[in-house]
VOTOR-598324 format. One record per residue (C-alpha): x, y, z; residue in one letter. Coordinates in steps of 0.25 Angstrom, whole numbers. Layout:
N
> X,Y,Z,a
...
//
This chain:
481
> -24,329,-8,x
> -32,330,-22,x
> -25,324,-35,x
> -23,332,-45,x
> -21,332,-61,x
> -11,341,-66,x
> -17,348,-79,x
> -7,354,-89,x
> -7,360,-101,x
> 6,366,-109,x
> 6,379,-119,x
> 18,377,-126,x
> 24,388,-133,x
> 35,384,-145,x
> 44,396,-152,x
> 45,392,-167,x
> 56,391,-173,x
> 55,401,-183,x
> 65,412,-187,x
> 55,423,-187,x
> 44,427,-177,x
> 31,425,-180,x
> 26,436,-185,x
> 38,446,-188,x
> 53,443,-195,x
> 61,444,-182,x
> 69,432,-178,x
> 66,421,-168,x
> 80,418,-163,x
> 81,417,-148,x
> 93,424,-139,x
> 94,437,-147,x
> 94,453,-140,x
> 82,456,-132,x
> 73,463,-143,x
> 80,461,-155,x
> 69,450,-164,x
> 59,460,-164,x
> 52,471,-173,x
> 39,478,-172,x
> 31,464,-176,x
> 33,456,-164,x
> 36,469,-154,x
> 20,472,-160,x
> 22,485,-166,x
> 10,493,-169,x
> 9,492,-184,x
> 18,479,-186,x
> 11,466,-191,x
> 14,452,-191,x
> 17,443,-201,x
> 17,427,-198,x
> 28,419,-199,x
> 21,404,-208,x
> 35,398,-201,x
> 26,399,-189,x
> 16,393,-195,x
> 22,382,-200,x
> 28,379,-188,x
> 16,379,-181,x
> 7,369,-191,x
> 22,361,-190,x
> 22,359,-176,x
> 5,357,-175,x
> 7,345,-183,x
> 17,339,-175,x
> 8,337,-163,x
> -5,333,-170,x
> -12,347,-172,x
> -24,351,-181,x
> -15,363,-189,x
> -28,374,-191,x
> -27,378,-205,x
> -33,391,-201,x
> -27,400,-189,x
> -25,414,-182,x
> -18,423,-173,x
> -22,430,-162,x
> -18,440,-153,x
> -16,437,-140,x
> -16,452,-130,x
> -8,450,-118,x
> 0,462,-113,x
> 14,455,-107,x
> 28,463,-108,x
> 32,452,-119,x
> 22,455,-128,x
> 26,467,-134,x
> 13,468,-142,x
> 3,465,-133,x
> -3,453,-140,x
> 3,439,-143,x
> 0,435,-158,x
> -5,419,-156,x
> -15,411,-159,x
> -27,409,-151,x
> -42,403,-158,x
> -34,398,-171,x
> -22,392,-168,x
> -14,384,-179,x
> -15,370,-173,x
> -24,362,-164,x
> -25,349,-158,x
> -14,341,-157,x
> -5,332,-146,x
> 8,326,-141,x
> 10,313,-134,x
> 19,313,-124,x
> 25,300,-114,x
> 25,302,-98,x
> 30,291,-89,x
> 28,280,-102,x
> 14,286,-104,x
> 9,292,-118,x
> 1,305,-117,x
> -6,314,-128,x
> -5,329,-125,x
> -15,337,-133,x
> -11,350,-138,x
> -24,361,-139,x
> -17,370,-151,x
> -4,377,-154,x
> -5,390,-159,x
> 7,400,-166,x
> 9,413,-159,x
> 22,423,-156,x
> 31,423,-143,x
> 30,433,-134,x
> 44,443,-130,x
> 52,438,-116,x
> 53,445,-105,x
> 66,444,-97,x
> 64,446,-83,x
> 75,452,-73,x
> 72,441,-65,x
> 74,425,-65,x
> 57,425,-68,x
> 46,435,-73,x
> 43,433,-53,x
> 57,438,-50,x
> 58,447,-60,x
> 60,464,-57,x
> 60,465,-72,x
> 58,460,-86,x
> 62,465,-98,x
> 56,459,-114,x
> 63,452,-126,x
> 53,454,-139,x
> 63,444,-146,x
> 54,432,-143,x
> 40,440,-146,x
> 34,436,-161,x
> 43,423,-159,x
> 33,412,-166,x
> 28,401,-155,x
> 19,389,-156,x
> 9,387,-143,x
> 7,373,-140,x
> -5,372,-132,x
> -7,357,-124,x
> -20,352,-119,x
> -20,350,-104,x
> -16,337,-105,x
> -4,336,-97,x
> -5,331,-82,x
> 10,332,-77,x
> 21,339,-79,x
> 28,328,-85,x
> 19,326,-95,x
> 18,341,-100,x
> 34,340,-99,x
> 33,329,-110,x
> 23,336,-118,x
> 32,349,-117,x
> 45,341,-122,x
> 35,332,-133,x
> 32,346,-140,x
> 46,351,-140,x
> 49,337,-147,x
> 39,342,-158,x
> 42,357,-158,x
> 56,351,-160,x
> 55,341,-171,x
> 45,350,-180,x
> 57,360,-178,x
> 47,372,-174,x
> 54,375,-162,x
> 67,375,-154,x
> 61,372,-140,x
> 74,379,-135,x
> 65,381,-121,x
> 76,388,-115,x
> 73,399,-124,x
> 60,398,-123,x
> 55,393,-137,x
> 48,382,-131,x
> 40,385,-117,x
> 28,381,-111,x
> 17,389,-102,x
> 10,375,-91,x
> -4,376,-91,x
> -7,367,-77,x
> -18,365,-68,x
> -24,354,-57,x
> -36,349,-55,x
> -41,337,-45,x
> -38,322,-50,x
> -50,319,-58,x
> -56,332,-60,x
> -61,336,-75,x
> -58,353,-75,x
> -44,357,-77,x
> -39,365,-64,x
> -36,380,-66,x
> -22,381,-73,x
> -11,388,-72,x
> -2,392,-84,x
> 14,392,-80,x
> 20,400,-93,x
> 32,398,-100,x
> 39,386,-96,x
> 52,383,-104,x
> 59,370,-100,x
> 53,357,-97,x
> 59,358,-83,x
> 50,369,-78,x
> 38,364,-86,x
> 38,351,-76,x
> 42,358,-64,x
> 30,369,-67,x
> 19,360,-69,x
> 23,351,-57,x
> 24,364,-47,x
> 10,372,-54,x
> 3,358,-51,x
> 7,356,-35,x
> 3,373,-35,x
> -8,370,-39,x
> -12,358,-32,x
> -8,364,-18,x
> -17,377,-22,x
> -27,367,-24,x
> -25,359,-10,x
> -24,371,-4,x
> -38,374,-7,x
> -36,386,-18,x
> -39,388,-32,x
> -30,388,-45,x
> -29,402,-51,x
> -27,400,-67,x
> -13,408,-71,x
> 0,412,-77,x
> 12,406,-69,x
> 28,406,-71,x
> 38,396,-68,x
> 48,399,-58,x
> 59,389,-61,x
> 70,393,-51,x
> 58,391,-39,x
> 50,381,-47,x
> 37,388,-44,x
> 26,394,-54,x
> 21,409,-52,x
> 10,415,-55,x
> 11,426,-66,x
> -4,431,-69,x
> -18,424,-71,x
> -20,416,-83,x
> -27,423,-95,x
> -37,417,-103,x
> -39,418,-117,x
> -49,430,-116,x
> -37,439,-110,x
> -29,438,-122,x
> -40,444,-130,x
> -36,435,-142,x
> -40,440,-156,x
> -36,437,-169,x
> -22,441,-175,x
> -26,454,-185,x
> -14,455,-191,x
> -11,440,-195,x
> -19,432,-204,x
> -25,418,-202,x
> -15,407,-204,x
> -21,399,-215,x
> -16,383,-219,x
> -19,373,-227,x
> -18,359,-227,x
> -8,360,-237,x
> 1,366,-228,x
> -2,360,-214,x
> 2,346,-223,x
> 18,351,-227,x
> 20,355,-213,x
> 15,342,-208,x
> 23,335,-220,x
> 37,342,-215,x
> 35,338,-201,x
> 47,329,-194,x
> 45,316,-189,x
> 41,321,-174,x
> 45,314,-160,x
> 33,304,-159,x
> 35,299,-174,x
> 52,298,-173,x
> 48,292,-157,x
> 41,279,-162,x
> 50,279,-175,x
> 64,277,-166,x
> 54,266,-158,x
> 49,259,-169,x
> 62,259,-179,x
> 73,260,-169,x
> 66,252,-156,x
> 68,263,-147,x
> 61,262,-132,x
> 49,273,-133,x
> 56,282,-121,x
> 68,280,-129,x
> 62,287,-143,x
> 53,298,-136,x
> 67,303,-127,x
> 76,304,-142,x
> 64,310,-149,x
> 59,320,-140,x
> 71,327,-144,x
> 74,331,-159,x
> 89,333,-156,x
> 90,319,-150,x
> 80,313,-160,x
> 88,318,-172,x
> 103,315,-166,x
> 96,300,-164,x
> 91,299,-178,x
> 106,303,-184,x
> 112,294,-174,x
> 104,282,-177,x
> 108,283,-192,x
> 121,276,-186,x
> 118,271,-176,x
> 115,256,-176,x
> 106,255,-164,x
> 94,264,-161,x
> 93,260,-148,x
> 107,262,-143,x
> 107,274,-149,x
> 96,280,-141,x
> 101,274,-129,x
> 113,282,-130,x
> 105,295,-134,x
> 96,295,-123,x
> 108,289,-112,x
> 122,295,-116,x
> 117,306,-126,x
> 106,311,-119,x
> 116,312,-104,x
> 125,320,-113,x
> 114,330,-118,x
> 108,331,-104,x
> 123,333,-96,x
> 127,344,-105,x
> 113,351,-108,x
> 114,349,-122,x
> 105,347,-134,x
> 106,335,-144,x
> 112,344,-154,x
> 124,346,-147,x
> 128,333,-144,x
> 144,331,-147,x
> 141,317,-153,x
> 135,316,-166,x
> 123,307,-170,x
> 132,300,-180,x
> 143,296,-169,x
> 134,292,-157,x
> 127,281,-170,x
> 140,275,-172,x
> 144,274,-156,x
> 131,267,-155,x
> 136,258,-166,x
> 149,255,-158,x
> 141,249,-146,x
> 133,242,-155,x
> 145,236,-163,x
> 150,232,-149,x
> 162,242,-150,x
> 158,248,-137,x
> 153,245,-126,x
> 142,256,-120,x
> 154,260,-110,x
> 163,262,-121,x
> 153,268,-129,x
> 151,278,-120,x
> 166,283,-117,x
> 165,285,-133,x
> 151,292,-130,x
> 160,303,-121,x
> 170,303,-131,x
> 162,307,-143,x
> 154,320,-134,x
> 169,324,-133,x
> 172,323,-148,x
> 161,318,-159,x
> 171,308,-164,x
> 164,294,-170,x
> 166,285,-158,x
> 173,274,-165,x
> 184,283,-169,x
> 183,288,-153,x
> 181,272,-149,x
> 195,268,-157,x
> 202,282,-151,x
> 198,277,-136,x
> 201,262,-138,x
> 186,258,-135,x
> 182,249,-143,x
> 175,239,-135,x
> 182,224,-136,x
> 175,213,-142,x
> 186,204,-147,x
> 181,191,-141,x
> 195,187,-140,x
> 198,197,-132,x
> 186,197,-124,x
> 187,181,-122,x
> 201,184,-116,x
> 196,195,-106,x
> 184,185,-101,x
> 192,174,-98,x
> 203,183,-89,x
> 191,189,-81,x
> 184,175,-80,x
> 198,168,-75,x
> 200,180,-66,x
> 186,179,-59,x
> 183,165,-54,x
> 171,171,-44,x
> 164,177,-55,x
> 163,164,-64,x
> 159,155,-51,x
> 148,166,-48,x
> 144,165,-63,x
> 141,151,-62,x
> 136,152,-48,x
> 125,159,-57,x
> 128,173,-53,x
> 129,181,-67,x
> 134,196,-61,x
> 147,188,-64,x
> 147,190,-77,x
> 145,206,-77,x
> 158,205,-66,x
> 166,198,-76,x
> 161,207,-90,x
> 166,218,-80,x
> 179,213,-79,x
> 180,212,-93,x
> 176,226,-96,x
> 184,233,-86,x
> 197,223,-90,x
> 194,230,-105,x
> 192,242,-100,x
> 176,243,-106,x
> 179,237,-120,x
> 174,223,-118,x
> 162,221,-128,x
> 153,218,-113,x
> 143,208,-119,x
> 155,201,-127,x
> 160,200,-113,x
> 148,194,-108,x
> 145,185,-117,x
> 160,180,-115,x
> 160,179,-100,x
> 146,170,-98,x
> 149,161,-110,x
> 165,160,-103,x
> 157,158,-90,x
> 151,145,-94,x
> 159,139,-101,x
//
């Protein structure tokens, strides 16, 4: 059988997180009644004319900067003719020869490795409607009937270079970029609604071979999940069409997530069946160097800079700092938290061990975790201060995600503090030594398991709240006396 390469490249589309559409005053907000954001601007009205929202723009030259675009000083719209039920107007207003940003990248990390994924332009346009299909998908579907709440909506297009050749690394790309929408704040990503989806451009070609195979174009892809489990099933299609002696068609496919296949829906257009031409009732957008400089000046710190930052000035371990970063929620909780806590490293071992289990157990977001930033610094501190031991510490940890109390008030309510009196342990290591002579002859027969016997003893006699290096310590210097 032949080796292939897997080819992929992504078309990201990001809703912007204005509170107007993009060309008309009716409002963005998601969940509404079908049909009731809309007026005779973005249903395409004969007579009615659009008027650009800057907030687009801004958002737009914000977001190119972040990933290392070119922001074009001079840019247009166009219309895009296609006749779909969804597009009450009959043309899509976007961006097609001048788009407002080119060039640009993100590096992303698979399996330890660095890559740089080029991105070709992004471009400003409006959302189509959605169509609500009778069905589970648009192939089992007897009927479907249109929401125009979503059409006019502003989006951002992120266009990749095919530089992705599996689905795990166009699965990091993907979650890299939400990072970025994220932190410049131009979009929600809520992908469950839809304001951050994807349409997978992939092909094959023989291992070694310099043309690209023909591609196909699996659209609308709304969760990580199912942009893996496309690309890995489009590239075995492919292949066996391949082996089997046939030839790739270029086209428009669906995802069928309940039978993990992709359909096809029509062939692939090209540009030339869009009939682009230039927007007539929308200037140019015009900017100056002035301009491009205050957006870039109000940018955040973004996920590579607060990455390296939490490596060089809080000795975090690289995988470590990308897994708090690559989500703003987590990045900011850790930020407040470390203002108390007293050491970085355990404090991120505890976000990405206890923390994050929580989050992923009850489906949550970091800005509904029960504790606050504050409360998991000071519980740090406690372990640190040798108050309590990890096994203490976290029976606290479960009592805190009942009731955000500060754990040492919930320490002293419980009866947890950790005991470190020397006295008091010195009297403990010398009842469990006199109580177990074969553990002490195996000690100095050379076999040091005995110790971890004897340090358990001592734990479960004070039921956890032995200071466990205390009691360490006390037992091999006991033991060779």
């Amino acid at each position: 059988m032949t080796e292939y390469t897997t080819v992929i490249g992504l078309e990201v589309h990001a809703e912007l997180k204005t509170k107007s559409k993009a060309f008309c005053s009716c409002s963005t907000s998601f969940g509404s009644e079908p049909n009731t954001h809309v007026c005779p601007v973005c249903l395409g009205m004969p007579g009615a004319l659009p008027v650009m929202n800057k907030r687009v723009v801004e958002f737009a030259v914000r977001f190119g900067l972040a990933v290392n675009c070119d922001i074009q000083k001079y840019s247009k719209f166009d219309r895009k003719n296609y006749f779909y039920p969804d597009l009450s107007k009959n043309y899509q207003i976007s961006q097609f020869a001048q788009p407002i940003c080119l060039g640009g990248h993100l590096d992303i990390q698979v399996d330890g490795k660095t890559k740089r994924v080029g991105i070709t332009r992004i471009h400003m346009e409006e959302d189509a409607g959605k169509l609500v299909h009778s069905g589970a998908t648009i192939n089992t579907s007897d009927s479907s009937a249109v929401d125009y709440n979503r059409a006019g909506v502003p989006l951002i297009e992120i266009v990749s270079e095919p530089d992705m050749r599996s689905a795990a690394e166009a699965r990091a790309y993907m979650e890299k970029l939400k990072a970025y929408l994220e932190y410049t704040d131009v979009c929600d990503c809520k992908m469950q609604e839809g304001s951050m989806r994807c349409d997978a451009n992939i092909s094959v070609m023989p291992e070694g071979a310099k043309e690209f195979g023909t591609r196909a174009e699996i659209k609308n892809l709304n969760s990580f999940r199912a942009l893996e489990k496309t690309i890995e099933y489009e590239v075995q299609r492919q292949i066996q069409i391949l082996e089997d002696g046939g030839h790739i068609v270029q086209e428009t496919r669906t995802w069928d997530d309940a039978q993990g296949v992709t359909f096809s829906m029509r062939s692939k257009e090209e540009a030339h069946d869009y009939r682009y031409f230039p927007e007539p009732d929308l200037v140019p957008i015009v900017l100056d160097d002035a301009y491009i400089d205050k957006v870039r000046s109000e940018l955040p710190e973004l996920p590579d800079a607060r990455k390296a930052r939490l490596i060089k000035e809080k000795g975090l371990q690289e995988y470590d700092a990308e897994l708090i970063v690559s989500n703003k929620k987590m990045a900011d909780y850790y930020a407040k938290a470390d203002k108390v806590a007293s050491d970085a490293k355990v404090l991120a071992n505890w976000m990405l061990g206890e923390v994050s289990a929580y989050l992923n157990n009850n489906t949550v977001e970091m800005d509904k975790f029960p504790i606050s930033p504050e409360h998991l610094g000071e519980l740090v501190n406690l372990i640190k201060k040798g108050v309590l031991s990890n096994k203490l510490a976290k029976q606290v940890f479960a009592e805190m995600l009942k009731a955000d109390k500060a754990p040492a008030e919930l320490v002293k309510s419980l009866g947890l503090e950790q005991v470190s009196d020397t006295g008091a342990l010195q009297a403990m290591v010398d009842e469990v030594i006199a109580a177990n002579p074969q553990s002490v002859a195996d000690f100095k027969a050379g076999k040091d398991r005995a110790v971890g016997f004897l340090v358990g003893q001592i734990m479960k006699k004070s039921r956890g709240k032995a200071n466990p290096a205390m009691v360490n310590e006390m037992i091999v210097k006991k033991l060779k006396e």
